[in-house]
C-alpha positions as CSV (number, residue, x, y, z in Angstrom):
1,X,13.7,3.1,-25.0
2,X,12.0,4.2,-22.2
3,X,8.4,6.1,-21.9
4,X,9.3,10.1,-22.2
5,X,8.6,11.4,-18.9
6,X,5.5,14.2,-19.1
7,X,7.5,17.4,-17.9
8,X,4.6,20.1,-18.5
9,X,4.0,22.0,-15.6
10,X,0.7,20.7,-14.6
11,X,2.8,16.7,-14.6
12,X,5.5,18.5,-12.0
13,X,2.7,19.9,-9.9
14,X,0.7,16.9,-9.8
15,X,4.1,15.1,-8.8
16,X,5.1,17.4,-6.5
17,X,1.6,16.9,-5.0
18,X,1.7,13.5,-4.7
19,X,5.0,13.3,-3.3
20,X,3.6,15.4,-0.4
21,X,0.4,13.5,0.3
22,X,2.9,10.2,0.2
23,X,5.6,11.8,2.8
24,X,2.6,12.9,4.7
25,X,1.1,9.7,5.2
26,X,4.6,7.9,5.6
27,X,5.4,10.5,8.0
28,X,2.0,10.5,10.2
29,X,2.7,6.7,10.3
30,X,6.0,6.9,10.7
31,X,5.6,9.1,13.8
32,X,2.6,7.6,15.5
33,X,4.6,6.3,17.8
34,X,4.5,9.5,19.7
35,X,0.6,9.8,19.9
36,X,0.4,6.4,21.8
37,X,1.8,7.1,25.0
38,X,0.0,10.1,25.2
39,X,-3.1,8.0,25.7
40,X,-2.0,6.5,29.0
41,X,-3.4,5.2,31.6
42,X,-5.6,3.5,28.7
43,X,-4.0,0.5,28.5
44,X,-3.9,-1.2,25.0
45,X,-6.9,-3.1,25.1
46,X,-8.8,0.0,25.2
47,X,-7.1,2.3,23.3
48,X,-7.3,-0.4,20.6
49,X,-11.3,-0.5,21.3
50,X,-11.2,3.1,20.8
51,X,-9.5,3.1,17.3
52,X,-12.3,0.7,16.3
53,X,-15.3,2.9,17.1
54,X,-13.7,6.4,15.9
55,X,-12.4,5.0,13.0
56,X,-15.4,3.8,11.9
57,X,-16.7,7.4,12.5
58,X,-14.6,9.3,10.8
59,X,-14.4,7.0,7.5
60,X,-18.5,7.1,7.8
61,X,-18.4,10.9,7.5
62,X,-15.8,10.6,4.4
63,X,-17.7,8.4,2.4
64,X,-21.1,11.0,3.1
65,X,-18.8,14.0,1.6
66,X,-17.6,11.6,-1.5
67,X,-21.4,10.0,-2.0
68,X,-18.9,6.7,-2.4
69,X,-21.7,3.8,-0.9
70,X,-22.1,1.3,-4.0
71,X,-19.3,-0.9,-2.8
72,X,-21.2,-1.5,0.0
73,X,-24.1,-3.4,-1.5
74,X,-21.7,-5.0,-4.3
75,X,-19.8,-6.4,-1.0
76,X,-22.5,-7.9,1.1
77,X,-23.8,-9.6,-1.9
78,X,-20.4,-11.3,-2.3
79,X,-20.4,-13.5,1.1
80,X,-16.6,-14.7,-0.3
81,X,-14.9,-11.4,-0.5
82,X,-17.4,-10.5,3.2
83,X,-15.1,-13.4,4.8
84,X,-11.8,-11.9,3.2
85,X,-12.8,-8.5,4.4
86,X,-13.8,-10.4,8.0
87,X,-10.2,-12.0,7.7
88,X,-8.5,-8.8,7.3
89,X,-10.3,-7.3,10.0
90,X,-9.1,-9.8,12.2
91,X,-5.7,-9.5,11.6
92,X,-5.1,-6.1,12.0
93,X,-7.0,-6.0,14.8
94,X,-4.1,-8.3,15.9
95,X,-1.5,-6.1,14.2
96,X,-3.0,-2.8,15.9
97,X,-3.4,-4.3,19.1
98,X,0.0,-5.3,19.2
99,X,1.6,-2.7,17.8
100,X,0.1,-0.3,20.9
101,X,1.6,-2.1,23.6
102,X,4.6,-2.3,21.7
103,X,4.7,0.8,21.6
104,X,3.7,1.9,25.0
105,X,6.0,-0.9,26.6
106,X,9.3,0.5,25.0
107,X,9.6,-1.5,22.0
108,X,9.5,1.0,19.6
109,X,12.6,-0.4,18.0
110,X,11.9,-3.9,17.5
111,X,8.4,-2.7,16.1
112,X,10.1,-0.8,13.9
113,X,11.7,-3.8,12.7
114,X,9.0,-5.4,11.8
115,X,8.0,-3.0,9.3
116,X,11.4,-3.2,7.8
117,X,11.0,-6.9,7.5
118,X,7.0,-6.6,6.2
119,X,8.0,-6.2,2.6
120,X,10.5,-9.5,2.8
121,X,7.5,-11.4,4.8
122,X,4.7,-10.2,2.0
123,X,7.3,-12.3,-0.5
124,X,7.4,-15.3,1.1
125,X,3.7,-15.2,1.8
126,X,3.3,-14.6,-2.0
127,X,5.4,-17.9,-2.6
128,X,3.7,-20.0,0.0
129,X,0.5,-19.1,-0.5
130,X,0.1,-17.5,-4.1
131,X,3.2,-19.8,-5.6
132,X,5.0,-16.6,-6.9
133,X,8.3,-17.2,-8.2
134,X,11.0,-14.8,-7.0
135,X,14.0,-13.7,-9.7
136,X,17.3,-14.6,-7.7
137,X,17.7,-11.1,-6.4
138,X,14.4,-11.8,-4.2
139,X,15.5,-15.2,-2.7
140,X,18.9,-13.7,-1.8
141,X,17.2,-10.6,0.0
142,X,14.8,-12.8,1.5
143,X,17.5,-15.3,3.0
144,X,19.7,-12.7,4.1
145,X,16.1,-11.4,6.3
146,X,16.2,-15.3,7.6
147,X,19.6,-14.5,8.8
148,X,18.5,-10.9,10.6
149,X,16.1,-13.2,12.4
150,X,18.5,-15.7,13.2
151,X,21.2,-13.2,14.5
152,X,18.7,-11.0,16.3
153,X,17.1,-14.2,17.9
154,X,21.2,-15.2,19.5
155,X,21.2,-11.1,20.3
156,X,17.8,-11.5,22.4
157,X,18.4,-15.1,23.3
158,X,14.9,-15.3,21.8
159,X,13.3,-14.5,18.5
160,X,12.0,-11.3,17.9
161,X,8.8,-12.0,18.2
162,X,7.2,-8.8,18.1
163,X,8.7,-7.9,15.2
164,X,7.1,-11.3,13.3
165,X,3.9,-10.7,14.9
166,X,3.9,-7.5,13.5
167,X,5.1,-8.5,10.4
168,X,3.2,-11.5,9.4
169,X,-0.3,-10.2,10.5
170,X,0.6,-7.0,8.1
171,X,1.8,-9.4,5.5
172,X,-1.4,-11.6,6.0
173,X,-3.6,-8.0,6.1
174,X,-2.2,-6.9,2.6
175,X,-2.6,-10.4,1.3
176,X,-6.5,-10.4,2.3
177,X,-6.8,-6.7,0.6
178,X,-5.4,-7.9,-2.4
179,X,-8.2,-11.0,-2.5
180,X,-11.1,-8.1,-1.4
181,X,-9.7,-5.4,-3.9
182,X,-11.1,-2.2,-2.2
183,X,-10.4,1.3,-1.8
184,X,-8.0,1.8,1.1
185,X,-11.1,4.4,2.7
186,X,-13.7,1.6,1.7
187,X,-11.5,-1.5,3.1
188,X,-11.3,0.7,6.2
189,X,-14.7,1.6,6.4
190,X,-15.5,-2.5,6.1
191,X,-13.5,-3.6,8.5
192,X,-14.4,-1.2,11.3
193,X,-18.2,-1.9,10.4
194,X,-17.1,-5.7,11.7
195,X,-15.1,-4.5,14.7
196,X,-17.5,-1.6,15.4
197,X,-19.9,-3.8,17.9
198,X,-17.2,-5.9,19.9
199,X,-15.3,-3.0,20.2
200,X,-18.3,-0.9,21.6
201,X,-19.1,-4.0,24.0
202,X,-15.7,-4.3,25.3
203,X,-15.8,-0.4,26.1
204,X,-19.0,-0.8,27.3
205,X,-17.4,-3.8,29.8
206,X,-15.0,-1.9,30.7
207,X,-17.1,0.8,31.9
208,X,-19.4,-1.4,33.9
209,X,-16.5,-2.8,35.9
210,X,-14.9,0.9,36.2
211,X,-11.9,0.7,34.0
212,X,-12.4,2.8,31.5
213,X,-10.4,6.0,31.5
214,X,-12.8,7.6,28.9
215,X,-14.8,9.8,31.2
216,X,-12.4,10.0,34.3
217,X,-9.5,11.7,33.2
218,X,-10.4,14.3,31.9
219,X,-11.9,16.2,28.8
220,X,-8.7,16.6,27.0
221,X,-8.2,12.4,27.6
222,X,-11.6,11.8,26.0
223,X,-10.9,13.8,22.6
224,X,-6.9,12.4,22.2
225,X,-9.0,8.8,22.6
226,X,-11.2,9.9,20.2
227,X,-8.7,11.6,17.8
228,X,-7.2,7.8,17.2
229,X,-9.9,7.8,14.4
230,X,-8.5,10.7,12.5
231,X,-5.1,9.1,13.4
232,X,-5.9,6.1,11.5
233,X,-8.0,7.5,8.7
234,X,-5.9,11.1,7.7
235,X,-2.8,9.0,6.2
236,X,-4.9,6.2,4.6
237,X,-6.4,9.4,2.8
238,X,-3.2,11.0,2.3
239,X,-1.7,7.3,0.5
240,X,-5.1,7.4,-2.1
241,X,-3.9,10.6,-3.3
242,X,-0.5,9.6,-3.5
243,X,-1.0,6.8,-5.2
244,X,-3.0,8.2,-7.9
245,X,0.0,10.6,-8.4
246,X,3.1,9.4,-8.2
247,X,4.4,5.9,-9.5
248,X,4.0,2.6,-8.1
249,X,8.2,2.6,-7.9
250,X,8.4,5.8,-6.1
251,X,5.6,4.4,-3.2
252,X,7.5,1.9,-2.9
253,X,10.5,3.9,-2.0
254,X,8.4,5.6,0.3
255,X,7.1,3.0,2.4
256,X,10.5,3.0,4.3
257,X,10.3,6.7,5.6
258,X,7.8,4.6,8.3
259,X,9.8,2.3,9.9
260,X,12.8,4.7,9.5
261,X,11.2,7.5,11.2
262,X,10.0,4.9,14.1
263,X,13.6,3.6,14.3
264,X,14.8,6.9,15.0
265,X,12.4,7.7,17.3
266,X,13.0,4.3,19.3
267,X,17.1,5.3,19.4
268,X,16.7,9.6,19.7
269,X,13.3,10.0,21.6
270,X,12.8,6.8,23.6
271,X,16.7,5.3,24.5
272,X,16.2,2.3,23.7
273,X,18.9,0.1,24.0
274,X,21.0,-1.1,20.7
275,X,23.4,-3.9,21.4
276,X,25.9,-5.1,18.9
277,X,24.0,-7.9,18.1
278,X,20.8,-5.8,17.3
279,X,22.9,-3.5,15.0
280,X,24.0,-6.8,13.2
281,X,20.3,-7.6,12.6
282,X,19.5,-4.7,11.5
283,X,22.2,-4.3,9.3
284,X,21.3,-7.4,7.2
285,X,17.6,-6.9,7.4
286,X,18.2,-3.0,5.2
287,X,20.9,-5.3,3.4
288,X,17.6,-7.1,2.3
289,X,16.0,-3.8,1.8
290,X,18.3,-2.3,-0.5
291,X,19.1,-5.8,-2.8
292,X,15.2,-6.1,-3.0
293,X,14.5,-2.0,-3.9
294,X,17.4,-2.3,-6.4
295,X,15.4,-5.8,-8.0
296,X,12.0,-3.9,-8.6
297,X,13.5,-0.5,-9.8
298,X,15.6,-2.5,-12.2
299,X,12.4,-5.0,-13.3
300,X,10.2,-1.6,-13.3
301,X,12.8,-0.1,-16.0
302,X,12.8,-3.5,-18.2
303,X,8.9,-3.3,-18.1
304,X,8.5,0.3,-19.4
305,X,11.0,-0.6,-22.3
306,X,9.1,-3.7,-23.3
307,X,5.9,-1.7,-22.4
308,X,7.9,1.0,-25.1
309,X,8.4,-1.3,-27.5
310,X,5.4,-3.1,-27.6
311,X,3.2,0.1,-28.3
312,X,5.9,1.5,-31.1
313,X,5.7,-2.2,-32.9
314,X,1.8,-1.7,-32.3
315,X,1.6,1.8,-33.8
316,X,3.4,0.5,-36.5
317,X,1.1,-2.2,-37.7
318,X,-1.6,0.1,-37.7
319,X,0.1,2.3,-39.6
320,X,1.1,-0.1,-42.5
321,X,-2.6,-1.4,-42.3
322,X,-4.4,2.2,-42.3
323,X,-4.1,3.9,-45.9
324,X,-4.4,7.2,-43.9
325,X,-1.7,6.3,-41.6
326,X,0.4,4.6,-44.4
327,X,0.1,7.9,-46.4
328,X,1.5,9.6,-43.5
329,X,4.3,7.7,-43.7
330,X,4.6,8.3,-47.4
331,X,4.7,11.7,-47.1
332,X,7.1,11.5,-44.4
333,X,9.5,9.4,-46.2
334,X,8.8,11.9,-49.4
335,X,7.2,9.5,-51.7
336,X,4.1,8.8,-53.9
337,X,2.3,6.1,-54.0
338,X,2.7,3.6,-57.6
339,X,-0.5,3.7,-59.7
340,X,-1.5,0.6,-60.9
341,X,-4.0,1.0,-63.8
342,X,-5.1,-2.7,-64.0
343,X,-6.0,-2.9,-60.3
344,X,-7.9,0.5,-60.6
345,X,-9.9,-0.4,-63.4
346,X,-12.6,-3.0,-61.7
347,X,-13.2,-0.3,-58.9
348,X,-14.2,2.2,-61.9
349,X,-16.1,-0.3,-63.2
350,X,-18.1,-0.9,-59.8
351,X,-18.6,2.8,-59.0
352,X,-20.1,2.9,-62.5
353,X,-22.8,0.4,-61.8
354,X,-26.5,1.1,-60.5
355,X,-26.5,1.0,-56.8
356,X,-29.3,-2.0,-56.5
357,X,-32.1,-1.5,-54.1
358,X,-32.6,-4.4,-51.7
């Protein structure tokens, strides 16, 4: 039997709340891909180098208004989880980087695919690297993604390999945060600290050689460059409170409202082309999707049952080893308890002795 749902009105709010912070921060992801061009005639390099510094400004001013800095000491005295969080810094660097030219070189789409095919690559990086072993239904959705990537590299006449880039340096990012075990606000606040001064030194650079767009185009240039750190931290903000709120299950659902809402955007907005062969990827890439959804909400149920069952044969041992909780059950089943004079009489006798002083 499953765990009884908690359908008081202060559970529904609290749900309803957290399915709003979770479509918030799927949607802000989901349609960043309209901020980006905005940011033109920054090219990539910089608007990534932006990101970086204003990121690491806005988290900075978070963690002030939540007094949340004891991490900070915890982490630098721990010089293996400083190199994950160094790691993870590094790749998504890569995965940010890339994604921004993607973006703002029309290939919105075959981004978009990448964050389709993240949860399939996060798998096999579990097996590879963690030695995770997948239920069937996991090593059929991750060989029909193989075969995506197979019929999309015949479509292209090439692999798609923005899509992996994207995919694996996410896949190796989430991997490193698991290791580190942070706050998503904290692990943000980390990493920027380590990109903070090559960042700064590459705008500075650019300055010097009179590249940067930052000052010459304009005041309302300068604050969308320096909005990309509310852009980055807002939906990592919005995700914490979802995920306090809402189950593990239903985030997971979530996570495709991203790459869906990109997708769209790629096909509606932008006019991207979609060739037969693309379709055909695509197609056995949310095959993937949906075998591999289906898997986890069906291994979620069989948890909570054994979870269920686990706590009622618990409750029930206690209650046959408490006297007050085996009364209980005497009086719910209507009985009394059978008196035994012989096995009473040597606890009369003790409570009739002298208590001896020590």
């Amino acid at each position: 039997m499953a765990a009884p749902q908690d359908t008081t009105p202060a559970a529904e709010s609290t749900s309803r709340a957290g399915l709003s912070y979770g479509f918030g921060a799927y949607g802000i992801w989901g349609l960043v891909p309209l901020f980006w061009p905005l940011l033109k005639p920054a090219g990539a390099g910089e608007i990534l180098a932006h990101r970086m510094v204003w990121s690491l400004g806005v988290v900075a001013i978070l963690l002030l208004c939540i007094r949340r800095w004891a991490w900070a000491g915890e982490l630098l005295r721990d010089p293996r989880r400083l190199g994950l969080v160094a790691v993870a810094a590094a790749v998504i660097t890569v995965n940010w980087g890339f994604y921004i030219w993607a973006v703002n070189a029309g290939h919105v789409v075959e981004a978009s695919l990448g964050y389709f095919i993240n949860p399939l690559v996060s798998i096999a990086l579990g097996v590879l690297l963690l030695g995770e072993r997948l239920r069937p239904a996991q090593w059929v959705a991750v060989a029909t993604g193989v075969a995506s990537v197979l019929v999309l590299a015949i479509g292209y006449g090439k692999p798609p390999w923005i899509s992996l880039m994207l995919a694996f340096s996410f896949g190796a990012y989430g991997l490193a945060k698991k290791k580190v075990n942070l706050g998503g606000i904290e692990s943000l606040a980390a990493e920027t600290a380590l990109q903070f001064l090559p960042a700064l030194g590459f705008l500075i650079w650019l300055g010097a050689r009179g590249e940067a767009t930052f000052t010459g185009e304009g005041a309302g240039h300068a604050a969308l460059l320096a909005s990309t750190g509310i852009i980055t931290a807002v939906p990592l903000v919005f995700f914490g409170a979802a995920a306090i709120r809402v189950p593990l299950s239903t985030l997971g659902l979530l996570q495709y409202l991203a790459p869906v809402f990109q997708f769209g955007l790629g096909i509606f907005y932008f006019h991207e082309e979609m060739p037969a062969a693309r379709w055909a990827g695509f197609g056995l890439v949310w095959i993937a999707l949906v075998l591999l959804t289906w898997d986890a909400l069906r291994t979620a149920r069989a948890n909570r049952r054994t979870a269920e069952r686990l706590r009622t044969a618990v409750r029930e041992a206690k209650a046959v080893r408490n006297p007050a909780g085996a009364e209980t059950v005497r009086e719910a089943a209507g009985t009394e308890p059978v008196r035994d004079p012989a096995a009473e009489a040597p606890v009369r006798d003790r409570a009739a002795r002298p208590v001896r002083e020590a």
